[in-house]
N, C-alpha and C positions, 0 to 999 in steps of 0.2 A: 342695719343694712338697708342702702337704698334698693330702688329698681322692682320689679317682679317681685310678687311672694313667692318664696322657695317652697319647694318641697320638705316634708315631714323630716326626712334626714338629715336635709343642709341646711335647717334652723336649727335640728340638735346639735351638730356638731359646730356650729358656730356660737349657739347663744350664750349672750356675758361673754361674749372674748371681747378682748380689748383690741382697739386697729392695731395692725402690723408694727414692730419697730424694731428695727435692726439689731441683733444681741441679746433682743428678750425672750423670755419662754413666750410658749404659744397660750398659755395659760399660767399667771404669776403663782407661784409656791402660796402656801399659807401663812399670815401674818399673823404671829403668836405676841402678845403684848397685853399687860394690864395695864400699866398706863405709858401713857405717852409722852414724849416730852412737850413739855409746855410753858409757855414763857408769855408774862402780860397779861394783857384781858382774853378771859376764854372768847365773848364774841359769837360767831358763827361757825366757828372750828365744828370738826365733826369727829376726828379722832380724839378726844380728851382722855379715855379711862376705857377699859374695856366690856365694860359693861353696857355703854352706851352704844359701840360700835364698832365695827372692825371689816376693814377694806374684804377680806373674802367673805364675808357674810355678804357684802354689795352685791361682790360677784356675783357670788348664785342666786341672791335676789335676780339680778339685772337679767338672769335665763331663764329662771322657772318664770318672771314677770313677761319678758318674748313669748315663752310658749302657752301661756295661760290667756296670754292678754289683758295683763292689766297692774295692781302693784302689789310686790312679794314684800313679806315676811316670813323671818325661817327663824322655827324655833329646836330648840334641841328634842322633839319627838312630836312623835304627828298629837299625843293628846295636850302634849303643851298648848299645840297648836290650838285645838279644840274647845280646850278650858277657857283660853285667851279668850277667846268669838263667845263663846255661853258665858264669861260672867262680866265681861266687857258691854257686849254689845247688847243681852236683854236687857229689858226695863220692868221695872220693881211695878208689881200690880197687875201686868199683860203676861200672859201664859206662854211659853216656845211652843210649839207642835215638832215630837223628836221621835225616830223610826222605833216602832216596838220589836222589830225584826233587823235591826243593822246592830252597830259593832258594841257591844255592852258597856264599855267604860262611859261611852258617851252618857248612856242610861242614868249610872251611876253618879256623875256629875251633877246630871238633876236630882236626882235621889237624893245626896249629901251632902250638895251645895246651893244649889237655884231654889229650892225652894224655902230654904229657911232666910234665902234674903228675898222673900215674898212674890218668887218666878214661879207659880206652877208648871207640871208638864204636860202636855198631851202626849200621849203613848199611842201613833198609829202605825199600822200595815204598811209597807209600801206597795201601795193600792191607790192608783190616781183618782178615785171619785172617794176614799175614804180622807185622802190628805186634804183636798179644795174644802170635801165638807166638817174641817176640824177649824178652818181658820177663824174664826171669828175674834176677836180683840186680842189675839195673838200679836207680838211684837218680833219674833222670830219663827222662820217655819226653816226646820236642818234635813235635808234627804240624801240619803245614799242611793244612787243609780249609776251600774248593777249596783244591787243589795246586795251584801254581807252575812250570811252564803249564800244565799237562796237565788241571788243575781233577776231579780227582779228592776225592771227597768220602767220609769217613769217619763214623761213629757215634759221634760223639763220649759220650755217655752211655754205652755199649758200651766204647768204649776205656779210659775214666775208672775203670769198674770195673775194667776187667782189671788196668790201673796200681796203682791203688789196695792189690787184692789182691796185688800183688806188693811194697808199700812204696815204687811210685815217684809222681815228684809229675809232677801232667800239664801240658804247656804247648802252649799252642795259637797258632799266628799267624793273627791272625784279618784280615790287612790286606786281602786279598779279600772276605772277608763283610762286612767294618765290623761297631761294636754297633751301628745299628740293621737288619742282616741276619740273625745270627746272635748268639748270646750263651751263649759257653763256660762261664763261671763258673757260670750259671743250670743248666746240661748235666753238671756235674760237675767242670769242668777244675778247677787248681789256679792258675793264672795265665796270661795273656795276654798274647800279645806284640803289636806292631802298629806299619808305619811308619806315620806320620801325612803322611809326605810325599805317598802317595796320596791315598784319598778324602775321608780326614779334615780336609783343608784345602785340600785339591781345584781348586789352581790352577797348580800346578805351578812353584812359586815359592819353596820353604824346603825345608829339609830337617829329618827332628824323628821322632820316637818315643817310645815309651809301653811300660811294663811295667803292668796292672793285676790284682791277688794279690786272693786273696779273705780272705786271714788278711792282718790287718794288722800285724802282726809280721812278716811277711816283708816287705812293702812297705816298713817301718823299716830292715830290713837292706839293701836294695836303696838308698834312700836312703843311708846310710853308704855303701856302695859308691860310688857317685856321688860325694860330698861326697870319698872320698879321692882316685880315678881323676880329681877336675878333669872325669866326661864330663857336663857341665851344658849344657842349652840357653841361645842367646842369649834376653833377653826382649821384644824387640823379634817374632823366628819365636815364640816362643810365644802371644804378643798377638795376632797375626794366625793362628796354629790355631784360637787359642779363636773368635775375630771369622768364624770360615769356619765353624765345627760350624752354626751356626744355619742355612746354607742345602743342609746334608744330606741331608738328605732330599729335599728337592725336587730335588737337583741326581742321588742316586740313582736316583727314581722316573724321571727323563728316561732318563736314561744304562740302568738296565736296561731301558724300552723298547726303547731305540735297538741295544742288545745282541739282545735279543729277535728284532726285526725281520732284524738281520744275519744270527744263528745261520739263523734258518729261509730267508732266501735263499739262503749259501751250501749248505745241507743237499738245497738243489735243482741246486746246482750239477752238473756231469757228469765237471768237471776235480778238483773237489773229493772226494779218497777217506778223508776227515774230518773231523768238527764236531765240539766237545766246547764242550755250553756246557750247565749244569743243569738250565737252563731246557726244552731240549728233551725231549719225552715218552718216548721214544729213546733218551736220554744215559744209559749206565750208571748215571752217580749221581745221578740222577733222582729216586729213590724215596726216597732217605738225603737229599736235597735237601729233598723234600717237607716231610720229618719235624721237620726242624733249622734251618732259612733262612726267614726272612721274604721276602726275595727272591733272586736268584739269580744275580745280581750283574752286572758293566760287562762282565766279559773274556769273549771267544771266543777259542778255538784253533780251527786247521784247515789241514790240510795240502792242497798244490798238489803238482805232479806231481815239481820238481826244484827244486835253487836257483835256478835261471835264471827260471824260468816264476814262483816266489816274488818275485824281484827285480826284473820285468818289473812285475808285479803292482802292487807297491811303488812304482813308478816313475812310473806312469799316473795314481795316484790324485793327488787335489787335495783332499780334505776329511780324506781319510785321511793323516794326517803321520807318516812317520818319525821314531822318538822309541823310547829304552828306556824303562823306567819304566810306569807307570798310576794310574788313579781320575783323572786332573784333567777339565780342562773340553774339552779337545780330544778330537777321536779321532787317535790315533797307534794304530801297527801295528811289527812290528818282525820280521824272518828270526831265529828264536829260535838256530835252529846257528850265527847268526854268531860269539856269543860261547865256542864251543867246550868251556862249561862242564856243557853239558843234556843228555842224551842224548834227542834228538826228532830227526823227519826232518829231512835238507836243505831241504823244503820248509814247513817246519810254522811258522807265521805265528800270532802274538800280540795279537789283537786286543783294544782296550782303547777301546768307546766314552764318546763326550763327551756332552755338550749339546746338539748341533746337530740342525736339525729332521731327524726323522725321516726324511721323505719323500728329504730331500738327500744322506742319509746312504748310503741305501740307490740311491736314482739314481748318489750316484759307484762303490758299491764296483761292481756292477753295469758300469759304464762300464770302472773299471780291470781286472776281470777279462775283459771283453768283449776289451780290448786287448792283453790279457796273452798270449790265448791265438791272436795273429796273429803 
């Protein structure tokens, strides 16, 4: 699109469409094909076999790449994506630096993969004077900001130098911020990681991921990765990421109200001996917030007194759904110690609002804590 940069909405709702043409959809169906017809020398062709590529995979390439700024790859789930970048992009000898407190699978990847092709890990905090002082002959430095759940937030322009000057490439998961919250690549990163199964398609119905590089040379490589690993999305989940980015931002703007509203009721709470949500004035990462985030996103953490009283909690509500995961339309909440892979309290609950009105939202949690604590 030439002219003015648009607003956060009318890139979602435009990006990857194709110009106007008379009779076509606004957005083409999805192209289902293993192979294609082919005749002669393959050449330069790009459609050959389906494993190589497929016109809607472009698509949502060509939007998630508008709204990130820079070049998409979508694979069929965000750790596809993830595995791609850790065992692609480190180098055999030089250590990653990988969050000890963000999303576990990542973890394990280094645990029982990177290191037996001779990648150590560094295991840090996400703590900005802990990550600058880990780099040292690191070859890759990966940070989630918010952190995963704890929503701890880093400098990411800050970190990007320090990486930089030490010859690592910086990778950021940005599936908490989404692009239109935050934008790494603009900040310095070197690549972006992101499930799309969140907020990106925001129904909680596919599963899908995205790597987006800012040198498109590496975006190529990643591609070839993909093309030989077979880790290709269906085009049917991809049709429908792209067909959900358009209501983005509207579905954000709801959803971090309805966050909003929550943090600052539980923060009045008396049972409650923790909030962490950016949004608040309070929140340590507040101010690193301010700086780097359009907004400040769906999730609240906050810790109740034990498991019981968390699970009581959990139990009462009716708008609030148990559910792992986040970003979709619902609000779901979840006892984060269940999966014994985080280190958080017993009581430390994962709130991840939806859509739903405000007013109702904040009447149930209200109700289920009120209950919780009989």
């Amino acid at each position: 699109m030439t002219g003015p940069r648009r607003g956060p909405g009318t890139r979602a709702v435009r990006a990857g469409q194709p110009e106007p043409r008379d009779e076509a959809p606004f957005l083409p169906g999805p192209t289902f094909a293993a192979p294609y017809h082919l005749s002669g020398e393959v050449g330069s062709r790009v459609d050959v076999y389906g494993r190589d590529d497929n016109p809607t995979w472009r698509g949502l390439e060509a939007a998630i790449g508008e709204l990130e700024g820079g070049n998409a790859v979508v694979f069929p789930s965000g750790m596809a994506a993830a595995t791609a970048v850790l065992l692609e992009l480190s180098q055999s000898g030089r250590p990653v630096v990988l969050p000890s407190d963000g999303y576990p699978a990542v973890r394990e990847v280094a645990r029982d993969h990177l290191d037996r092709r001779g990648v150590p890990a560094r295991l840090v905090a996400t703590e900005q004077q802990a990550i600058v002082g880990a780099l040292a002959d690191v070859s890759l430095l990966w940070i989630e900001t918010p952190s995963n759940p704890r929503l701890d937030v880093v400098d990411i322009e800050v970190v990007a130098r320090a990486a930089h000057d030490h010859g690592a490439l910086l990778v950021v998961d940005n599936t908490l911020a989404t692009p239109l919250g935050q934008s790494p690549l603009h900040l310095g990163a070197d690549l972006v990681v992101a499930s799309g199964s969140k907020h990106l398609s925001g129904h909680s119905d596919l599963i899908l991921g995205y790597v987006a590089a800012r040198d498109a040379a590496r975006a190529q490589q990643l591609r070839a990765w993909r093309t030989l690993t077979g880790a290709i999305p269906g085009p049917f989940e991809a049709w429908l990421a792209h067909r959900s980015i358009a209501t983005l931002e509207v579905r954000l703007a709801r959803q971090c109200a309805n966050a909003a509203a929550m943090a600052e009721l539980l923060a009045g709470r008396p049972e409650v001996s923790l909030v962490r949500y950016p949004g608040l004035s309070d929140d340590p990462s507040h101010g690193v917030a301010c700086r780097q985030m359009q907004i400040f996103g769906s999730l609240v953490g906050f810790v109740l007194p034990d498991r019981e009283w968390a699970e009581r909690f959990l139990d009462q509500a009716e708008l609030v759904v148990q559910a792992t995961s986040f970003g979709g339309a619902h609000t779901t909440a979840e006892r984060r110690a269940r999966w014994g892979s985080t280190d958080v309290a017993e009581g430390w609950v994962r709130l991840s609002a939806g859509i739903e009105d405000t007013g109702d939202l904040v009447s149930d949690l209200t109700h289920a804590l009120d209950a919780a604590r009989r």
